[in-house]
Biopython code that builds the backbone (N, CA, C, O; Angstrom):
import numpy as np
from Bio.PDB.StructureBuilder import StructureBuilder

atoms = [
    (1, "UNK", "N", (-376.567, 57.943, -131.986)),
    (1, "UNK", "CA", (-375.841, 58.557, -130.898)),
    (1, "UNK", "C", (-375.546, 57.540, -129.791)),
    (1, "UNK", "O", (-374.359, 57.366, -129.516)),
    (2, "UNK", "N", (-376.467, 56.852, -129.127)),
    (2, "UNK", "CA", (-376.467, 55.725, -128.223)),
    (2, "UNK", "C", (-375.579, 54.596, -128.936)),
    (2, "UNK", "O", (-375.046, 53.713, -128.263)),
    (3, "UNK", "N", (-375.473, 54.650, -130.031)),
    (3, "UNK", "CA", (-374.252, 53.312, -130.311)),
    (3, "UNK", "C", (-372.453, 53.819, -130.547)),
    (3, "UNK", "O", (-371.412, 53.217, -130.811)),
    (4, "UNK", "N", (-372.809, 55.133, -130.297)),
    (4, "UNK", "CA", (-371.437, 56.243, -130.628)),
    (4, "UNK", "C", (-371.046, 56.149, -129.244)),
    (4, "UNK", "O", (-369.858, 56.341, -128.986)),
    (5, "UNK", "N", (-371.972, 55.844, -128.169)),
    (5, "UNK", "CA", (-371.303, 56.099, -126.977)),
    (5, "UNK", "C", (-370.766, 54.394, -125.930)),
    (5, "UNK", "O", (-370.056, 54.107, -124.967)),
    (6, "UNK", "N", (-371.727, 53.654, -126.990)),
    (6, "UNK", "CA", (-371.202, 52.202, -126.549)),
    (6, "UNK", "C", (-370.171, 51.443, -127.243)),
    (6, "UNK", "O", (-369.849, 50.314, -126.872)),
    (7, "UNK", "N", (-369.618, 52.066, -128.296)),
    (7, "UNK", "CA", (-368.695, 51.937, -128.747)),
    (7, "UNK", "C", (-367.122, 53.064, -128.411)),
    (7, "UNK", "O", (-365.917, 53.006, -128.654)),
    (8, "UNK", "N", (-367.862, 53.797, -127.882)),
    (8, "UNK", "CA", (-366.150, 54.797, -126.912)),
    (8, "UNK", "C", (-366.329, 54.025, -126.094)),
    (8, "UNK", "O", (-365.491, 53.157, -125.847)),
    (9, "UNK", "N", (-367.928, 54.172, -125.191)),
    (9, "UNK", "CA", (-366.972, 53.192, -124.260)),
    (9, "UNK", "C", (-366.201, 51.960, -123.931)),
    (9, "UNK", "O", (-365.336, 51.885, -123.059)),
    (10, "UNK", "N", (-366.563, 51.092, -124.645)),
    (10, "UNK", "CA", (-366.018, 49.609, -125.047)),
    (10, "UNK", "C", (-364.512, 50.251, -125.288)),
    (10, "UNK", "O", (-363.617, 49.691, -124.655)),
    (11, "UNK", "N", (-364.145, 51.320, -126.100)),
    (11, "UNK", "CA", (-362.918, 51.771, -126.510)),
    (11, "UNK", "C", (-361.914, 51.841, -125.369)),
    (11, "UNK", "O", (-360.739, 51.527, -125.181)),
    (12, "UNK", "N", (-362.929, 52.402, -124.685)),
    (12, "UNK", "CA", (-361.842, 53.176, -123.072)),
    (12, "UNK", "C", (-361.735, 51.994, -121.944)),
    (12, "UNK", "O", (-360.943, 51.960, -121.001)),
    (13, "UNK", "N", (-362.775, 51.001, -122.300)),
    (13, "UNK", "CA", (-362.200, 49.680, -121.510)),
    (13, "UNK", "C", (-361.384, 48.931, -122.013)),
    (13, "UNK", "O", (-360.642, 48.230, -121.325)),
    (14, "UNK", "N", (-361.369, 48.943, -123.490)),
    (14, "UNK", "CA", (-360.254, 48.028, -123.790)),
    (14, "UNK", "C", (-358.678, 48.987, -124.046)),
    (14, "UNK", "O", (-357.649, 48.534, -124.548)),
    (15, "UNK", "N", (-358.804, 49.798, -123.749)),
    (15, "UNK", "CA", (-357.921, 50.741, -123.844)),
    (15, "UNK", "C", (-356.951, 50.673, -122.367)),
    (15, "UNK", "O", (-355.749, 50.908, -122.247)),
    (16, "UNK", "N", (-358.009, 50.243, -121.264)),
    (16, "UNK", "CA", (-356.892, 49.798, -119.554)),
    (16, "UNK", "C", (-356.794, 48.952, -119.989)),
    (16, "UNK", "O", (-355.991, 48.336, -119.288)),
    (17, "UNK", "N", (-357.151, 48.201, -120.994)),
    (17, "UNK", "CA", (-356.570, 46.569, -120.451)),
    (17, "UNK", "C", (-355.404, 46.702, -121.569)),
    (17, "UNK", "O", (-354.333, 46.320, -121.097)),
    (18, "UNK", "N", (-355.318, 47.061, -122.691)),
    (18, "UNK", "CA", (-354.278, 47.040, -123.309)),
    (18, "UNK", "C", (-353.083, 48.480, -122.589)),
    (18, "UNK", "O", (-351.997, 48.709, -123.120)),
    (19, "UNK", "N", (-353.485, 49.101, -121.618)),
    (19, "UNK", "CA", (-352.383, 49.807, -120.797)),
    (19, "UNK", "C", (-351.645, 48.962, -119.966)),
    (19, "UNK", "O", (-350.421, 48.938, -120.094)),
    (20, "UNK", "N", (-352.277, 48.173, -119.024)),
    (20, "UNK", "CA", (-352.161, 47.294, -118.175)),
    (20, "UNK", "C", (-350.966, 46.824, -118.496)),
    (20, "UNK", "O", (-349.987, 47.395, -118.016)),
    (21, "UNK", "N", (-350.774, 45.632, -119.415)),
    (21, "UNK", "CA", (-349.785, 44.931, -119.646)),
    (21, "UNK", "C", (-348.436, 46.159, -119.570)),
    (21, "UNK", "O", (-347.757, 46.237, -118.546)),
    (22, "UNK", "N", (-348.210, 46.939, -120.606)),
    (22, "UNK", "CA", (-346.875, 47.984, -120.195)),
    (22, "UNK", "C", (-347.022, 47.993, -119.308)),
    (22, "UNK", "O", (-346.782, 46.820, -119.021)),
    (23, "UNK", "N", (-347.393, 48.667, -118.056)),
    (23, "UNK", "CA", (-347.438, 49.011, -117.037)),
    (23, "UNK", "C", (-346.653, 48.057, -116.119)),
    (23, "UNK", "O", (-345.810, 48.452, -115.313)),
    (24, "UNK", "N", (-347.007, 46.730, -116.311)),
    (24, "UNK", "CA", (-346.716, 45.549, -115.208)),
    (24, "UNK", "C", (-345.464, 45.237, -115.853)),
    (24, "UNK", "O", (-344.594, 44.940, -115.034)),
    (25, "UNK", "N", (-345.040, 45.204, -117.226)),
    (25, "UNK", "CA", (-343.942, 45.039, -117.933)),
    (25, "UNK", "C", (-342.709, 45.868, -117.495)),
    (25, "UNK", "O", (-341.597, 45.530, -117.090)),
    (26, "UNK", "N", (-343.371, 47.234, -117.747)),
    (26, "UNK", "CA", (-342.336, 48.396, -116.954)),
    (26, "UNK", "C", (-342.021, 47.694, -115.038)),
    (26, "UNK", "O", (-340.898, 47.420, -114.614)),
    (27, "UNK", "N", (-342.986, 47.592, -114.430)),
    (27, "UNK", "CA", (-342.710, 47.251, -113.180)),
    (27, "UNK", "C", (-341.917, 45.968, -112.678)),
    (27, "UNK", "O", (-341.173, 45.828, -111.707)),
    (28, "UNK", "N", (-342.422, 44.865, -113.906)),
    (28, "UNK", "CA", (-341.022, 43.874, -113.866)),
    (28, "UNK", "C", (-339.770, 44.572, -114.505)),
    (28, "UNK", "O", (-338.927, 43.809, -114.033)),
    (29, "UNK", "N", (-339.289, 45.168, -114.992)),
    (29, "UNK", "CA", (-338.053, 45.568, -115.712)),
    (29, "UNK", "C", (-337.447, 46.240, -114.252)),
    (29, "UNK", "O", (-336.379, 45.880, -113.756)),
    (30, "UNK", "N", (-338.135, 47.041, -113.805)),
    (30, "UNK", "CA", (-337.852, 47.968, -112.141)),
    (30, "UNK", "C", (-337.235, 47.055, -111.065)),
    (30, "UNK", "O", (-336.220, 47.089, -110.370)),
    (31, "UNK", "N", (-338.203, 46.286, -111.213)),
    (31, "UNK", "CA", (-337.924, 45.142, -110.393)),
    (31, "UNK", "C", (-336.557, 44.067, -110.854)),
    (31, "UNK", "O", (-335.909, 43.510, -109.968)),
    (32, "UNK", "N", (-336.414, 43.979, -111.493)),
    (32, "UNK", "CA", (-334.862, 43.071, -112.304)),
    (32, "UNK", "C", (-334.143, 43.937, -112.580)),
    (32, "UNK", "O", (-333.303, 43.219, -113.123)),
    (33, "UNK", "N", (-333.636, 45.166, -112.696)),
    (33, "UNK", "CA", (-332.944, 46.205, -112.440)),
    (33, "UNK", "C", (-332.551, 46.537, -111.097)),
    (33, "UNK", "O", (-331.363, 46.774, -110.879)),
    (34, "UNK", "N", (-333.669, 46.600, -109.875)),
    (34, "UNK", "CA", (-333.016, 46.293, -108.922)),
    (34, "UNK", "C", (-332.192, 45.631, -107.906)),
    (34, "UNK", "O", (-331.486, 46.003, -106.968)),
    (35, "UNK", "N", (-332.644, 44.173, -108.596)),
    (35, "UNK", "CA", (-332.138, 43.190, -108.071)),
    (35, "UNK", "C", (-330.505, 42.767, -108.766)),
    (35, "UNK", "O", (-329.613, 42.056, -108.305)),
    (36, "UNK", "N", (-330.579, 43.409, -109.826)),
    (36, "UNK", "CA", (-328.945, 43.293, -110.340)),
    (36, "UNK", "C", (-328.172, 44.441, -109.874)),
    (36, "UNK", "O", (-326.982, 44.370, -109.568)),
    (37, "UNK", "N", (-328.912, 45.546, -109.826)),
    (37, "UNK", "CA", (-327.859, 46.536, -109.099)),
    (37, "UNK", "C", (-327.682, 45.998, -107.551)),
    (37, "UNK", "O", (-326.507, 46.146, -107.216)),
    (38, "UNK", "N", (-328.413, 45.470, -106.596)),
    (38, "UNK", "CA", (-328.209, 44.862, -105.554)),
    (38, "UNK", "C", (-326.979, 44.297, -105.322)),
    (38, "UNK", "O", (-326.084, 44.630, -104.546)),
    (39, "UNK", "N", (-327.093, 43.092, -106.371)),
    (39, "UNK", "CA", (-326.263, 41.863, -106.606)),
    (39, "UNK", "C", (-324.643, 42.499, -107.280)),
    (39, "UNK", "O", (-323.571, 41.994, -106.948)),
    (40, "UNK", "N", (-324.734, 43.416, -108.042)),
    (40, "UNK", "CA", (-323.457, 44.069, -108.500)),
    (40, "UNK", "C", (-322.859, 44.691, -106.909)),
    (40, "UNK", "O", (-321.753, 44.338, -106.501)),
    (41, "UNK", "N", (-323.486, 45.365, -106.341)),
    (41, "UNK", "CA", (-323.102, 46.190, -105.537)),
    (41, "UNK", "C", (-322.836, 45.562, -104.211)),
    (41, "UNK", "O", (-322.750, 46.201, -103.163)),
    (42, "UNK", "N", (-322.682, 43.968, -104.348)),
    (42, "UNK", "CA", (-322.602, 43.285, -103.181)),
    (42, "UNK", "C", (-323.666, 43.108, -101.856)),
    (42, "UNK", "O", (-323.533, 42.536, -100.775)),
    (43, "UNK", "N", (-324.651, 43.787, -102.397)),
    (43, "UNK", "CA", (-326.045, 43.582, -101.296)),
    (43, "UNK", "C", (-326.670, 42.178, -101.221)),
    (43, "UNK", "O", (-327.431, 41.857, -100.309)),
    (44, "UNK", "N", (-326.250, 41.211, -102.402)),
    (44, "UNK", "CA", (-327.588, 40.306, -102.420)),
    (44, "UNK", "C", (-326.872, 39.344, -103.240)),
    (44, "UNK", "O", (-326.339, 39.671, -104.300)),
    (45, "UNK", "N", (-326.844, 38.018, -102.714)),
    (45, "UNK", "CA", (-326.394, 37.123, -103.396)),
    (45, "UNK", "C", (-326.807, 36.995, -105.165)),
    (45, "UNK", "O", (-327.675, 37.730, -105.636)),
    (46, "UNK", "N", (-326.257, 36.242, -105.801)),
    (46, "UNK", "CA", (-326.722, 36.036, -106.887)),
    (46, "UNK", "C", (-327.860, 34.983, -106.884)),
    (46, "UNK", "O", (-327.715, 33.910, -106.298)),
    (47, "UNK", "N", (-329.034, 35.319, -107.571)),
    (47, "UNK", "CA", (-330.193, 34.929, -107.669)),
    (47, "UNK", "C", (-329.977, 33.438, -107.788)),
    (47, "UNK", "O", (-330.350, 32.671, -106.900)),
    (48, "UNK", "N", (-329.444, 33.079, -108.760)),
    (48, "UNK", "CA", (-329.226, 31.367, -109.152)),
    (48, "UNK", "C", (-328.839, 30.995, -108.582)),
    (48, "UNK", "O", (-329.007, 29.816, -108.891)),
    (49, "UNK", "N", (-327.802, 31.022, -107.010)),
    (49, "UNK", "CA", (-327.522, 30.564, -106.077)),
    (49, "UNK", "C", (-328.468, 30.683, -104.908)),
    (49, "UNK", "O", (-328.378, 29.710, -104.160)),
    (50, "UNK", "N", (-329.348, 31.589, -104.530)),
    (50, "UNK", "CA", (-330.680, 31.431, -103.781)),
    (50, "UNK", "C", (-331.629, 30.804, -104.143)),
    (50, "UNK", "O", (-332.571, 30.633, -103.369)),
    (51, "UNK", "N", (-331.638, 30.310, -105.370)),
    (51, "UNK", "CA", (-332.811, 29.567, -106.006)),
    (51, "UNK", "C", (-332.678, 27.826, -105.822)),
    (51, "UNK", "O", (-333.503, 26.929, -105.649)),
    (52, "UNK", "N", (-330.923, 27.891, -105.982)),
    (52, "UNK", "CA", (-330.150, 26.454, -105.931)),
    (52, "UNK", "C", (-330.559, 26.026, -104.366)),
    (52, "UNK", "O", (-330.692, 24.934, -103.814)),
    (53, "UNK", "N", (-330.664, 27.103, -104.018)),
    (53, "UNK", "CA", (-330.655, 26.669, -102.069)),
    (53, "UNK", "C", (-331.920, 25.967, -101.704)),
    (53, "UNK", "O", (-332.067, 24.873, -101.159)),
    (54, "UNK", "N", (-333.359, 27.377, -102.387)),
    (54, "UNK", "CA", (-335.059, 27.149, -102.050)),
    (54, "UNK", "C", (-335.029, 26.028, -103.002)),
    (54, "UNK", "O", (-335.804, 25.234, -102.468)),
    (55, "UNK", "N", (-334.574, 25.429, -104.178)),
    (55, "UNK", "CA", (-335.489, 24.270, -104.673)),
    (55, "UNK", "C", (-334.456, 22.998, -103.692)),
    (55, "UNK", "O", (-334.932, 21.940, -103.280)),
    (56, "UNK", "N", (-333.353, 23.328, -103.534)),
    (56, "UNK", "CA", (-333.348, 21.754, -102.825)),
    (56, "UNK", "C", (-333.930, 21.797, -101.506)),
    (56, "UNK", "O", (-333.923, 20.662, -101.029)),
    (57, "UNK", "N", (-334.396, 22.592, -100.780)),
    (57, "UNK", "CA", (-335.529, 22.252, -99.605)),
    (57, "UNK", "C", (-336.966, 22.208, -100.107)),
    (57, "UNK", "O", (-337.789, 21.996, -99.217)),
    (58, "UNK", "N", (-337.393, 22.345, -101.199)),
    (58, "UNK", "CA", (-338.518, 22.349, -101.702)),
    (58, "UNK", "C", (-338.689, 21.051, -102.109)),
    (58, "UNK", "O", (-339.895, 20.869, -102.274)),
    (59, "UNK", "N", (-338.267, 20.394, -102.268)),
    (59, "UNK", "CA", (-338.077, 18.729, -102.664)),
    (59, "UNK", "C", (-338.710, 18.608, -104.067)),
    (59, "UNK", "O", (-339.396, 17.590, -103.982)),
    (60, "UNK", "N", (-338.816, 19.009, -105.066)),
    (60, "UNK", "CA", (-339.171, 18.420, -106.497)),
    (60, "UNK", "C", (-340.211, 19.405, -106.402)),
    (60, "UNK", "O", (-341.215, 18.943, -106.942)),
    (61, "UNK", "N", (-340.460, 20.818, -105.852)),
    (61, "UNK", "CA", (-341.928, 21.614, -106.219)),
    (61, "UNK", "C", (-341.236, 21.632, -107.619)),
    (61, "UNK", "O", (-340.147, 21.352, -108.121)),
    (62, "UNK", "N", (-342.805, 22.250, -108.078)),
    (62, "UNK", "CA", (-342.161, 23.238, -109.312)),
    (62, "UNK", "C", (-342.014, 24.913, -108.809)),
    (62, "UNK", "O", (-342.481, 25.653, -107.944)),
    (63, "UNK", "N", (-341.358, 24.953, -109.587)),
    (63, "UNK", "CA", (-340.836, 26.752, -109.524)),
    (63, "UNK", "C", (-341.265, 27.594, -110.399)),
    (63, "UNK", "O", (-340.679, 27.728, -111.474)),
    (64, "UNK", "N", (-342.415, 28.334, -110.063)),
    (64, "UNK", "CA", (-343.259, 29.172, -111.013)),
    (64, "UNK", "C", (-342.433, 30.781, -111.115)),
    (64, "UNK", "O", (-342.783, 31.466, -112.076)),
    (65, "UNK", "N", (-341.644, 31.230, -110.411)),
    (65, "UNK", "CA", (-341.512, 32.387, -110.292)),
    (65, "UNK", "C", (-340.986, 33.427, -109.392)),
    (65, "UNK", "O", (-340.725, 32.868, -108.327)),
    (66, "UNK", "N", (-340.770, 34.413, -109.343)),
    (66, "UNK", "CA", (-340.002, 35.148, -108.046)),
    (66, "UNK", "C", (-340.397, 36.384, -108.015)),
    (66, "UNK", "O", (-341.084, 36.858, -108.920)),
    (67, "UNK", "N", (-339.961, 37.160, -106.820)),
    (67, "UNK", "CA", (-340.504, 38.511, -106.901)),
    (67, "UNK", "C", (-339.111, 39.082, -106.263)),
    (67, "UNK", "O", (-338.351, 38.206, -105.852)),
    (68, "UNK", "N", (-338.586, 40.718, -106.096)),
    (68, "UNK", "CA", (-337.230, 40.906, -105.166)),
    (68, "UNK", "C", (-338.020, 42.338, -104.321)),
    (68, "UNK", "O", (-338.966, 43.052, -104.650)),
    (69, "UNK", "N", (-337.427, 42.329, -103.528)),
    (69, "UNK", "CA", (-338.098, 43.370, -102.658)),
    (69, "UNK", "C", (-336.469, 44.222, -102.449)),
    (69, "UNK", "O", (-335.472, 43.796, -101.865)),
    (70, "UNK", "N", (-336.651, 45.421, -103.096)),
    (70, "UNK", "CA", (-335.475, 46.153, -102.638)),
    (70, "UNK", "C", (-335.146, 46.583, -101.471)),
    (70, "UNK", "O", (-333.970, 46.530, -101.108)),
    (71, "UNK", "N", (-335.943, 46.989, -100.827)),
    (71, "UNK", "CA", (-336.105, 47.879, -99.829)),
    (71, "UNK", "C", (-335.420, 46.465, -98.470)),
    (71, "UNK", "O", (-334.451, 46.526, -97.713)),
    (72, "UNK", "N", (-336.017, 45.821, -98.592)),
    (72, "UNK", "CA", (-335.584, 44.852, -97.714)),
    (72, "UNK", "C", (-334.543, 43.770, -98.148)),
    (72, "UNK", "O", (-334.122, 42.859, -97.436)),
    (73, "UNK", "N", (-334.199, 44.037, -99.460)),
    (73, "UNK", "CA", (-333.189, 42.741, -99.919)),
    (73, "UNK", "C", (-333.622, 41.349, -99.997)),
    (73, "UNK", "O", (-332.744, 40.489, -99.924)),
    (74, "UNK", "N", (-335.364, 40.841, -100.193)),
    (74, "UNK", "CA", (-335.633, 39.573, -99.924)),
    (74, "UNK", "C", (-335.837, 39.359, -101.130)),
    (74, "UNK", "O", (-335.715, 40.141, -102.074)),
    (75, "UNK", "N", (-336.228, 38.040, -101.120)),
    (75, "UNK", "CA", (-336.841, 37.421, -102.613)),
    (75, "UNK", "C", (-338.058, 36.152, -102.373)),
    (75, "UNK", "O", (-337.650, 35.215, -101.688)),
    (76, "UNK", "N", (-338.997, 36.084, -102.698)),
    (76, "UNK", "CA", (-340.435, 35.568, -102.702)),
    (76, "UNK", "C", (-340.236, 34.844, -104.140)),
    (76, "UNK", "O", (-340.287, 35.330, -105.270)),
    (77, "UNK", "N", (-339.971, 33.393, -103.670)),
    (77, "UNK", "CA", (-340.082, 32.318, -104.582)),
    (77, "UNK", "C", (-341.569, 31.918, -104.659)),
    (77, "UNK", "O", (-342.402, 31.912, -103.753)),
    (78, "UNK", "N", (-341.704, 31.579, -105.980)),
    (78, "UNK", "CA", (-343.184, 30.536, -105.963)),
    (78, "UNK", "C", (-342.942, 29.580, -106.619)),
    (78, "UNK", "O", (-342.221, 29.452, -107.609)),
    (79, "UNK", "N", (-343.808, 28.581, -105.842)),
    (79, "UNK", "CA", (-343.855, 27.186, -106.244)),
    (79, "UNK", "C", (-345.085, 26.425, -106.123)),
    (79, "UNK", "O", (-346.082, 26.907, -105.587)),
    (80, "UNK", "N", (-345.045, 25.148, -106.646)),
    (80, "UNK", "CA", (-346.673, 24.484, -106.542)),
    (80, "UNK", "C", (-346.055, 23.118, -105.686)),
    (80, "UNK", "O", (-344.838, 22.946, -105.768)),
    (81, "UNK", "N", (-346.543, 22.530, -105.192)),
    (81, "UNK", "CA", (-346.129, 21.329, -104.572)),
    (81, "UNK", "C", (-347.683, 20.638, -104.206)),
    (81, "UNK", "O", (-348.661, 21.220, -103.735)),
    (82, "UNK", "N", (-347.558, 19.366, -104.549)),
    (82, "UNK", "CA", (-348.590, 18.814, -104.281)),
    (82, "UNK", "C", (-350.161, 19.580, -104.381)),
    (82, "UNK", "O", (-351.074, 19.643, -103.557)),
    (83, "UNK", "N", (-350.027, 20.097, -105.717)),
    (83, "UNK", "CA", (-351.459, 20.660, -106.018)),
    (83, "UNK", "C", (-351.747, 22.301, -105.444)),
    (83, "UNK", "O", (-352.684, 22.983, -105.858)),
    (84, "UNK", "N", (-350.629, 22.821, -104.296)),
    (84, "UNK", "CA", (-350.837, 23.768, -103.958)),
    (84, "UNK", "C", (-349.704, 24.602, -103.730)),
    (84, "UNK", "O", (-348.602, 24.209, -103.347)),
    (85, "UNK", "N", (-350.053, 25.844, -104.001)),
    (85, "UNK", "CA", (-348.884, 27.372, -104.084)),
    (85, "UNK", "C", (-348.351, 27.059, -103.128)),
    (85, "UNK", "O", (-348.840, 26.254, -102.335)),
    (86, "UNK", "N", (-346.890, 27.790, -102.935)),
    (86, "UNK", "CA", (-345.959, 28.083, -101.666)),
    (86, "UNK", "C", (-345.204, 29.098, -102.092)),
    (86, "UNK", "O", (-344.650, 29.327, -103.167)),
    (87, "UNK", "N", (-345.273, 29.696, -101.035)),
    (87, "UNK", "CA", (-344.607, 31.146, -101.370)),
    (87, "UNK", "C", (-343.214, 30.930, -100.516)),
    (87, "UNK", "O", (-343.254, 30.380, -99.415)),
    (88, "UNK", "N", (-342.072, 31.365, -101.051)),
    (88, "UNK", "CA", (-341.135, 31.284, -100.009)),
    (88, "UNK", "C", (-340.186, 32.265, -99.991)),
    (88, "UNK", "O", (-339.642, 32.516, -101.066)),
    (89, "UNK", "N", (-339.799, 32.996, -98.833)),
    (89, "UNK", "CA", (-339.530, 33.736, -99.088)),
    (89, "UNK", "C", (-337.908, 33.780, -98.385)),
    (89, "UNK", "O", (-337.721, 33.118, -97.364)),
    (90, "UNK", "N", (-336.745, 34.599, -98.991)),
    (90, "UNK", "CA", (-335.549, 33.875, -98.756)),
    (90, "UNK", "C", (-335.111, 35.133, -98.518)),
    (90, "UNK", "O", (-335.848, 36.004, -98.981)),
    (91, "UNK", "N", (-333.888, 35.608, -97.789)),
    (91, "UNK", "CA", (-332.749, 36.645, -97.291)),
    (91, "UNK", "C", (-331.893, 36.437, -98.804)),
    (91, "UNK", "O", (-331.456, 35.431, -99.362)),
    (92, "UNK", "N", (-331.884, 38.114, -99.217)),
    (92, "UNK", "CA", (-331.078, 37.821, -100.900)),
    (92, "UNK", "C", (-329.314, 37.847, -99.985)),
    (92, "UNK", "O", (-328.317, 37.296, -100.450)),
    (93, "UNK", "N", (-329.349, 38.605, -98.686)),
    (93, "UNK", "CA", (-327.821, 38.522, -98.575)),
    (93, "UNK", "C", (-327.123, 37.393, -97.873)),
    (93, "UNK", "O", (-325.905, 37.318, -97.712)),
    (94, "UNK", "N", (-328.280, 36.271, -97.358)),
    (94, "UNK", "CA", (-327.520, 35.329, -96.773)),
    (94, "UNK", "C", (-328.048, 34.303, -97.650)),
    (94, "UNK", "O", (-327.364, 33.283, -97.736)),
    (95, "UNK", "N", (-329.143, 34.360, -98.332)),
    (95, "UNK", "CA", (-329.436, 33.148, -98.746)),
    (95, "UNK", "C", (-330.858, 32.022, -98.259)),
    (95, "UNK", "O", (-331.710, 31.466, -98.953)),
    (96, "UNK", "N", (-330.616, 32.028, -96.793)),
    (96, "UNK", "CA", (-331.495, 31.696, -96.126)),
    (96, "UNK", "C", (-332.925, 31.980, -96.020)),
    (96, "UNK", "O", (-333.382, 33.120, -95.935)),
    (97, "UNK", "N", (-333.742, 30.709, -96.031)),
    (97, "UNK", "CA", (-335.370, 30.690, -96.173)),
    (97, "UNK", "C", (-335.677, 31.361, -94.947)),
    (97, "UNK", "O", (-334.925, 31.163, -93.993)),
    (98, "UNK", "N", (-336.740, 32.186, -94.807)),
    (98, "UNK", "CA", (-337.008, 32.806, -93.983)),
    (98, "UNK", "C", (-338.550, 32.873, -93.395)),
    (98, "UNK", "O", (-339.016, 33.102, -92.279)),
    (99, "UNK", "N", (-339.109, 32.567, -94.671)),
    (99, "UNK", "CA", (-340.430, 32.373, -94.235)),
    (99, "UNK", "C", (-341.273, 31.544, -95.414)),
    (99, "UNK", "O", (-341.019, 31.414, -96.611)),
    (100, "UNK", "N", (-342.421, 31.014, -94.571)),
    (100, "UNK", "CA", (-342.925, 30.010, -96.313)),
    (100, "UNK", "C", (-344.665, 30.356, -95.868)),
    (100, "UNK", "O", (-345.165, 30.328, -94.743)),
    (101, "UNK", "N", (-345.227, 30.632, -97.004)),
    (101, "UNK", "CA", (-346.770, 30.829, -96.955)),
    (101, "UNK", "C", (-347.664, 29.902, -97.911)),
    (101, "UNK", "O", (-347.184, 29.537, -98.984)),
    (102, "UNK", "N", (-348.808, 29.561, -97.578)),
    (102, "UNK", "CA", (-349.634, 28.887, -98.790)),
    (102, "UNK", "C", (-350.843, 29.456, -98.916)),
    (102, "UNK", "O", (-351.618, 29.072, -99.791)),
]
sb = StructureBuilder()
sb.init_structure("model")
sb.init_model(0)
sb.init_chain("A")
sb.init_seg("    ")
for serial, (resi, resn, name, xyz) in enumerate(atoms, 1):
    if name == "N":
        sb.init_residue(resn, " ", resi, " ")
    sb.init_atom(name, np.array(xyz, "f"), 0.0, 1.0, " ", f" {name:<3s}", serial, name[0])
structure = sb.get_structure()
């Protein structure tokens, strides 16, 4: 009986972690869905031209990634530069860096 119940439970933990991934999968798809209806609808520049802008002030980071914030129209670049993260975060309708975090 005691090994019937350490084996559900092992079940039901590996059971969030294999939920998990859909979950964050679905929430990137939400997220890149919004940012193209944005961009169709004239709210928000096109991404590859805000990106063209943050890496040439970034001077040679690397570029790990992005996030889009609908609600506000921004976009949160990441990058590594010299051993450490930078978050940057840019106006999707003008383009312009707006704020940078590490």
């Amino acid at each position: 009986m005691m090994r019937f119940k350490l084996i559900a439970g092992l079940g039901a933990v590996a059971a969030l972690f294999v939920a998990n991934p859909a979950v964050y999968a679905g929430s990137q798809r939400d997220e890149q869905d919004a940012a193209r209806r944005a961009m169709l609808d004239g709210q928000v520049m096109p991404f590859s031209v805000i990106k063209r802008r943050v890496d040439a002030a970034m001077g040679g980071a690397t570029y790990l990634g992005s996030e889009f914030n609908p609600s506000s129209n921004r976009y949160r670049l990441k990058y590594v530069k010299d051993g450490k993260v930078v978050w940057v975060d840019a106006d999707g309708r003008t383009g312009d860096i707006i704020g940078w975090a590490r």
